[in-house]
C-alpha positions as a Markdown table, in Angstrom:
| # | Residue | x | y | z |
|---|---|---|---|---|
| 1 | Unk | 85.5 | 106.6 | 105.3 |
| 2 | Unk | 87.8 | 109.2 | 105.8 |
| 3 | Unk | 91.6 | 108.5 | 106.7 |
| 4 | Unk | 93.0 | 110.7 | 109.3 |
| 5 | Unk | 96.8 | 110.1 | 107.8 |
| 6 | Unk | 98.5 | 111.8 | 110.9 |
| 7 | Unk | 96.8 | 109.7 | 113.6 |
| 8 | Unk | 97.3 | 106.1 | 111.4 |
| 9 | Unk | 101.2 | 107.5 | 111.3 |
| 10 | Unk | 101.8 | 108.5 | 114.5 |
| 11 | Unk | 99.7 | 104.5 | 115.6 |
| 12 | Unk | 102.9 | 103.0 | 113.9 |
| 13 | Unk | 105.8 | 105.5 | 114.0 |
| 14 | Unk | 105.0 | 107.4 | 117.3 |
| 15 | Unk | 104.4 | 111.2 | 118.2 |
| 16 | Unk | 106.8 | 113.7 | 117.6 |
| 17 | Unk | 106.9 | 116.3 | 120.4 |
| 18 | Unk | 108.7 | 119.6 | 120.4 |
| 19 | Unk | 109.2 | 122.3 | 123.2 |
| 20 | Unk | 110.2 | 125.7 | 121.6 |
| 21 | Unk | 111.6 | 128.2 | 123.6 |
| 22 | Unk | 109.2 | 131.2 | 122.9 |
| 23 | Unk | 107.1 | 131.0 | 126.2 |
| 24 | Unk | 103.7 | 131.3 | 124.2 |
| 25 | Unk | 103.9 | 128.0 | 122.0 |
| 26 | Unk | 105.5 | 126.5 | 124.4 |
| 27 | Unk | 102.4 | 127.0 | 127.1 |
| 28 | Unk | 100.0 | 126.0 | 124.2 |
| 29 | Unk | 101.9 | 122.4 | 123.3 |
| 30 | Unk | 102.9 | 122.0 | 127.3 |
| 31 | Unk | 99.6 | 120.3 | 129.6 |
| 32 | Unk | 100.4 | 119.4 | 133.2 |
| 33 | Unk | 98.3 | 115.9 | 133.8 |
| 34 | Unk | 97.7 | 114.0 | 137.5 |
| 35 | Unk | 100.3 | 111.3 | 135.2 |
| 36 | Unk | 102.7 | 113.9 | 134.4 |
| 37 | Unk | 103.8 | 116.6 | 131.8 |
| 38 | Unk | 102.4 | 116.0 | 128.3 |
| 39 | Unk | 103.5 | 117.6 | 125.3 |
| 40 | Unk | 101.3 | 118.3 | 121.8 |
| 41 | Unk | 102.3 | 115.7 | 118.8 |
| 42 | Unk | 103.4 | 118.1 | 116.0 |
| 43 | Unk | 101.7 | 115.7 | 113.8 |
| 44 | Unk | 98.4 | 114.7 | 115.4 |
| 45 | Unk | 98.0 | 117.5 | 117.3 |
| 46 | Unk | 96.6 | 114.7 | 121.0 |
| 47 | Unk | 99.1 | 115.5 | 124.1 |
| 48 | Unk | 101.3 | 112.8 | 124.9 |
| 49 | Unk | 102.8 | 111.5 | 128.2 |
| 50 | Unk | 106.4 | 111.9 | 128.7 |
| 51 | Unk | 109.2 | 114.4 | 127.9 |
| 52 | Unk | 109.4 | 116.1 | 124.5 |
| 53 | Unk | 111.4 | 114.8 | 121.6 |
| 54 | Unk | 113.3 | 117.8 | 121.1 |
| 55 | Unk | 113.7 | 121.1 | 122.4 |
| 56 | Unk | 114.7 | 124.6 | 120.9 |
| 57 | Unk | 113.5 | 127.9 | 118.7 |
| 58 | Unk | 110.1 | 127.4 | 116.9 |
| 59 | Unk | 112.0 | 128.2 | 113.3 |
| 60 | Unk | 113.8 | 124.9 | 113.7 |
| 61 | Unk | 111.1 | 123.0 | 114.6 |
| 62 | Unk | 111.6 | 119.9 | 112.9 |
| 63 | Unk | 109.1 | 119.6 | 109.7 |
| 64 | Unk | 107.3 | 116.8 | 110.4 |
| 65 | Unk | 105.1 | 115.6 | 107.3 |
| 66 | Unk | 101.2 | 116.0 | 108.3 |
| 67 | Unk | 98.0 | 115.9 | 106.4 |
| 68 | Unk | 98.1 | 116.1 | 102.6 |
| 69 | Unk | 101.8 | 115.8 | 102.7 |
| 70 | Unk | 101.4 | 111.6 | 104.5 |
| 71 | Unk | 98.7 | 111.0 | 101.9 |
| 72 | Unk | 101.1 | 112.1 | 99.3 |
| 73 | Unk | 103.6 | 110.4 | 100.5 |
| 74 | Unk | 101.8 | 107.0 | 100.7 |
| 75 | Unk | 100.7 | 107.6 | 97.0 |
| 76 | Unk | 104.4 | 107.8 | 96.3 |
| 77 | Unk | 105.6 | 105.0 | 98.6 |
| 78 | Unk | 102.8 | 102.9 | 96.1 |
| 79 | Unk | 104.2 | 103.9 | 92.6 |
| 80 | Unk | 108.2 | 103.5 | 94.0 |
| 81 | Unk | 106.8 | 99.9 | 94.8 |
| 82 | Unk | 104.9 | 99.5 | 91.5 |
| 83 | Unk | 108.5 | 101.0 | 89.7 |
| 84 | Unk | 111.0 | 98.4 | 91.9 |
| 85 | Unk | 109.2 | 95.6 | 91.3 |
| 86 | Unk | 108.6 | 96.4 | 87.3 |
| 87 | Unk | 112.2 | 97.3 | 87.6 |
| 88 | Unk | 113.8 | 93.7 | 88.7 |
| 89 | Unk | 110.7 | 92.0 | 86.2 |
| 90 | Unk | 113.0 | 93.6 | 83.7 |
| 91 | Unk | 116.3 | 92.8 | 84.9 |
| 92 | Unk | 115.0 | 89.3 | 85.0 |
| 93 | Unk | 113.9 | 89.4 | 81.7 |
| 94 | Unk | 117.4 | 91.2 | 80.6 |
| 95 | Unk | 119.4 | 88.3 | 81.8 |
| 96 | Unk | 117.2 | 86.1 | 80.5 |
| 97 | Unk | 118.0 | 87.3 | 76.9 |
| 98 | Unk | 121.6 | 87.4 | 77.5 |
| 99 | Unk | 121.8 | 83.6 | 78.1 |
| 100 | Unk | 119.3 | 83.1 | 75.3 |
| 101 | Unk | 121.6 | 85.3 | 73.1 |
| 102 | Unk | 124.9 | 83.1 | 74.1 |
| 103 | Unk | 122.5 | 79.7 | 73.5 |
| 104 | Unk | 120.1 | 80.0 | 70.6 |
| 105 | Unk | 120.6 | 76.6 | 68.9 |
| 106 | Unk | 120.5 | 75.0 | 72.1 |
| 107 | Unk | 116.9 | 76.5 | 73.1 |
| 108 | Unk | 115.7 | 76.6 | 69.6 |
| 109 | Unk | 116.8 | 72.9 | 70.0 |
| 110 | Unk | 114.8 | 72.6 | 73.5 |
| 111 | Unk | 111.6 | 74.2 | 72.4 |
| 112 | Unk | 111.4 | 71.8 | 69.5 |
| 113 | Unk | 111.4 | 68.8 | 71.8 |
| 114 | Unk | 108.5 | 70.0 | 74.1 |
| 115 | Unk | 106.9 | 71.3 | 70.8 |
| 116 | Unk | 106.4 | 67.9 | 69.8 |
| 117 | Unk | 106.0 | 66.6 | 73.2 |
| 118 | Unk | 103.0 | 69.0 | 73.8 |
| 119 | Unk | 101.4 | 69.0 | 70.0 |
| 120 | Unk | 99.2 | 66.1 | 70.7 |
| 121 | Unk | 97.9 | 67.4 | 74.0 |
| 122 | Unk | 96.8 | 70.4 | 72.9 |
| 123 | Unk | 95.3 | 69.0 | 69.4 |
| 124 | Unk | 93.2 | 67.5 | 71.9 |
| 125 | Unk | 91.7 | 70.0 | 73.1 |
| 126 | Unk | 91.6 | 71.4 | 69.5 |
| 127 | Unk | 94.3 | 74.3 | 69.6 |
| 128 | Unk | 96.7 | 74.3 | 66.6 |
| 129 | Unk | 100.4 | 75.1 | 68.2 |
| 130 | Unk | 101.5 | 75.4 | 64.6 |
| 131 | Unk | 99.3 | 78.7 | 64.1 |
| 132 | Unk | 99.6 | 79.9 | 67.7 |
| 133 | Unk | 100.4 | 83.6 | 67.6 |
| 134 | Unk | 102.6 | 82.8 | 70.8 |
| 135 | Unk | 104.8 | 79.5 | 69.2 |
| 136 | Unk | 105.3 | 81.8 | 66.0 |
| 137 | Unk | 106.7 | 84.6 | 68.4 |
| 138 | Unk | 109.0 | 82.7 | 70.3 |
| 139 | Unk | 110.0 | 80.9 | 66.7 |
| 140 | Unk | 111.0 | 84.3 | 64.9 |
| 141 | Unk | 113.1 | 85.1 | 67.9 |
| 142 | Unk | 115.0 | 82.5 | 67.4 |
| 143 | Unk | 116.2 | 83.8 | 63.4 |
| 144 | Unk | 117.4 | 87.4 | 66.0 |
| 145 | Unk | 121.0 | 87.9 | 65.5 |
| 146 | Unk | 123.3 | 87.4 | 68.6 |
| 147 | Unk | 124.3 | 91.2 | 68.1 |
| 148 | Unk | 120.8 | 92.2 | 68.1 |
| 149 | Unk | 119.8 | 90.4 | 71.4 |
| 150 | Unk | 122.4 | 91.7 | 72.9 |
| 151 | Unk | 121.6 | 95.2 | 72.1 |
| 152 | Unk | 117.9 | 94.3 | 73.2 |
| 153 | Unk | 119.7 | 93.1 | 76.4 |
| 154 | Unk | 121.2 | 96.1 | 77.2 |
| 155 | Unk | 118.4 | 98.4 | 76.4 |
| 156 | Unk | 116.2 | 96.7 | 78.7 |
| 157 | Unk | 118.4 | 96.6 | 81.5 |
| 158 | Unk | 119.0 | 100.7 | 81.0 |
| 159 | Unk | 115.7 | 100.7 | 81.5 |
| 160 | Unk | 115.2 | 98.7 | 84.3 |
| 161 | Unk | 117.9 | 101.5 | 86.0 |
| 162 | Unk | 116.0 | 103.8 | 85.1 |
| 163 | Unk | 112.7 | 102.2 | 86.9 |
| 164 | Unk | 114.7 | 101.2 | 90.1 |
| 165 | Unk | 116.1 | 105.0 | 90.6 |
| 166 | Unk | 112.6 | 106.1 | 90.0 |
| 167 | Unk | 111.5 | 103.8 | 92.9 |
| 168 | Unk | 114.1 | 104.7 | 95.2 |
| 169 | Unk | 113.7 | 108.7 | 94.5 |
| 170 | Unk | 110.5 | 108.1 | 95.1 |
| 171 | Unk | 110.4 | 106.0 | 98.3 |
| 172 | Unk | 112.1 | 109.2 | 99.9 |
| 173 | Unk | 109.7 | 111.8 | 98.3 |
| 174 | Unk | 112.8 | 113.8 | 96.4 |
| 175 | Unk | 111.8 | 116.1 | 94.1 |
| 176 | Unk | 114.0 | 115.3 | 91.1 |
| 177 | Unk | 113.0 | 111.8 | 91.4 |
| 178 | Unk | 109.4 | 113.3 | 91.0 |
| 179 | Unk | 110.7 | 115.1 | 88.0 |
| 180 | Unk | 112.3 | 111.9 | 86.3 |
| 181 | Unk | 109.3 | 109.7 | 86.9 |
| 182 | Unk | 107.0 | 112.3 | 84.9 |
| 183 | Unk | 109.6 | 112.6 | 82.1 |
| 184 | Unk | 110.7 | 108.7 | 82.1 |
| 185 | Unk | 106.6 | 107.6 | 82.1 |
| 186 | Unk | 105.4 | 110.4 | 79.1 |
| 187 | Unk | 107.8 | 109.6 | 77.4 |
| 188 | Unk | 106.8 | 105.7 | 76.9 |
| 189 | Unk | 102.9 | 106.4 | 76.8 |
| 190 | Unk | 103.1 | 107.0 | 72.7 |
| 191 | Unk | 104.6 | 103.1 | 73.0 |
| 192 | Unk | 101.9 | 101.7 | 75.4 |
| 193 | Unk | 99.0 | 103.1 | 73.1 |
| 194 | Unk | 100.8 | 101.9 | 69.7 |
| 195 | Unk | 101.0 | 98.9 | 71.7 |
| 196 | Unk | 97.3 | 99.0 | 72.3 |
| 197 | Unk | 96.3 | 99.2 | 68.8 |
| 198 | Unk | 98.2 | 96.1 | 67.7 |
| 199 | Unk | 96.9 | 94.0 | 70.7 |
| 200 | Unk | 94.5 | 94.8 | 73.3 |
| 201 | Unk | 94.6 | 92.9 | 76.4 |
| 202 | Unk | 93.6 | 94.0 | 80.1 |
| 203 | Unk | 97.2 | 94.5 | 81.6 |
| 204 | Unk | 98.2 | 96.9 | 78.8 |
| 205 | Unk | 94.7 | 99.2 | 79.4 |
| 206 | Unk | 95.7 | 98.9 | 83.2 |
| 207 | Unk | 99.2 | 99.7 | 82.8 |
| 208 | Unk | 98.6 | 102.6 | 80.5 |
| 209 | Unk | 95.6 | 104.3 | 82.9 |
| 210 | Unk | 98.2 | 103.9 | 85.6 |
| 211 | Unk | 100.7 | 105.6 | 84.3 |
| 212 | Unk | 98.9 | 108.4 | 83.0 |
| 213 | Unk | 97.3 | 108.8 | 86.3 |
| 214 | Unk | 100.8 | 108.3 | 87.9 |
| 215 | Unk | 101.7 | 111.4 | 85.5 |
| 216 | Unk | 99.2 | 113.8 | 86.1 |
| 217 | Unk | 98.8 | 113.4 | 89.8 |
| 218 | Unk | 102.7 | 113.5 | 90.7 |
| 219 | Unk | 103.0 | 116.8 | 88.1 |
| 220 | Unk | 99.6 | 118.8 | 89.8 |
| 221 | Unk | 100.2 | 117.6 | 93.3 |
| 222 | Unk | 104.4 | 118.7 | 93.2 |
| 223 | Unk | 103.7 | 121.5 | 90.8 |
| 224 | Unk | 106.2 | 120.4 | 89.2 |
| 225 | Unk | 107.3 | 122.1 | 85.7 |
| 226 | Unk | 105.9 | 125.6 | 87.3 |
| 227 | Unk | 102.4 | 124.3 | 87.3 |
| 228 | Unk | 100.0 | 125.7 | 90.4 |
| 229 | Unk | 102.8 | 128.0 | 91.2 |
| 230 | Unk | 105.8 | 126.0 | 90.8 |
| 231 | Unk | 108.0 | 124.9 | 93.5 |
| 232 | Unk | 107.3 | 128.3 | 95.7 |
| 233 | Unk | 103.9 | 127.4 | 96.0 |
| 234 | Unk | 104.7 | 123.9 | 96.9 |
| 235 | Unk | 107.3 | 125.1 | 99.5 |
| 236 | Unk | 105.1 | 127.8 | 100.7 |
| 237 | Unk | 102.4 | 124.9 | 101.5 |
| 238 | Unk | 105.1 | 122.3 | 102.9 |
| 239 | Unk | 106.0 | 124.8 | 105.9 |
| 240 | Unk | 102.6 | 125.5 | 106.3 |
| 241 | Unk | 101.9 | 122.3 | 107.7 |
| 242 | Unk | 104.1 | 122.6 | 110.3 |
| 243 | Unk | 102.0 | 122.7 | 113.4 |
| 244 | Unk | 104.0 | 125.4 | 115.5 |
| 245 | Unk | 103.2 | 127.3 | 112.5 |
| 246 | Unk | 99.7 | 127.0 | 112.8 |
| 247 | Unk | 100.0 | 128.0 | 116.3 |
| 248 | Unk | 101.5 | 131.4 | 115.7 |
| 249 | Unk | 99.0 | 132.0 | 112.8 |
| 250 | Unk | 96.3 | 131.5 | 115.7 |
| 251 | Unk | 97.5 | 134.7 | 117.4 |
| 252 | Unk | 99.7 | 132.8 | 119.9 |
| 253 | Unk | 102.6 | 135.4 | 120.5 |
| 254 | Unk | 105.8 | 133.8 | 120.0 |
| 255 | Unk | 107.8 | 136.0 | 122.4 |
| 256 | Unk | 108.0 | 136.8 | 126.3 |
């Protein structure tokens, strides 16, 4: 089923009315009801009750996001999501490596003693801790040097930056945001499919379609990097969305 994008935002943000001055528009927004004067939502095109939001020329109309542009937005809105919560994951995993970086003997010392607590259970149930590929993981960790964890510290929490001004950028639809995301998530896909190859596992596959999706749709549908005629052609189709603007481009005069 199709979504009709300006209706479902207009249900939860309201209208947005306009009265220009040029006495054409302004007869084709303007309907006199039994209730009252109603003015055209510049989003959902239904007539609304009430006086208008805002009042002046048709040029500075406010540019009120309609159409393509709300479904675009809501795609973005979803990926700034996916990048803040990936973002804190990591920061959470950063500090986590600091303390462990300050307290290797202790945790190495810790792990141990649940080692043995748990070896028995799971021999039960006839899985070998001592040739888990998980337990040997965690072990080698523990042989990092404190300088090393550090560094692997700092790294990740750069990156976690990197992942929280991607979501925010993204959240409000700015362009070099758009531009950052693109760069930031090509750049790691050679690491997600080397990943791949060593170990295959449902969240990496996920993960990597996503971002390559994530990719190619922000880059074609922003024609960003020139592509689809670059950010004229994505300005050019912006203002077109305004509805006043489709009004004139109906033949509506917009003079006395």
């Amino acid at each position: 089923m199709k979504i009709d994008w300006d209706r479902r935002t207009c249900a939860r943000r309201g209208h947005a009315t306009y009265a220009p001055d040029e006495p054409g528009l302004r007869d084709r927004l303007r309907a006199a009801t039994g209730l009252g004067e109603a003015w055209r939502c510049l989003r959902c095109g239904d007539f609304v009750l009430g006086e208008p939001h805002g009042a002046g020329p048709a040029e500075e109309a406010p540019l009120v996001p309609r159409g393509k542009v709300l479904r675009d937005l809501f795609i973005l809105r979803f990926l700034a999501i996916e990048r803040a919560v990936r973002g804190v994951f990591i920061v959470l995993v950063a500090a986590a490596v600091w303390r462990f970086s300050n307290s290797q003997d202790s945790v190495r010392r810790l792990f141990d003693d649940y080692l043995n607590v748990f070896r028995p259970v799971f021999r039960h149930f006839h899985y070998d801790l001592d040739h888990s590929p998980v337990v040997g993981t965690i072990q080698k960790s523990f042989g990092y040097k404190h300088s090393t964890l550090v560094l692997v510290a700092v790294l990740l929490l750069a990156y976690a930056l990197i992942e929280l001004v991607e979501a925010g950028g993204l959240w409000y639809a700015k362009r070099w945001a758009e531009y950052l995301t693109v760069v930031a998530t090509a750049a790691f896909l050679p690491l997600e499919v080397y990943e791949l190859t060593e170990h295959v596992s449902w969240l990496k596959i996920a993960t990597l379609v996503l971002n390559i999706l994530a990719v190619l749709y922000i880059a074609l549908a922003k024609r960003l990097f020139g592509l689809r005629g670059g950010r004229a052609a994505f300005d050019e189709e912006r203002q077109s969305a305004s509805l006043l603007e489709v009004e004139e481009s109906a033949g509506v005069a917009a003079h006395a």
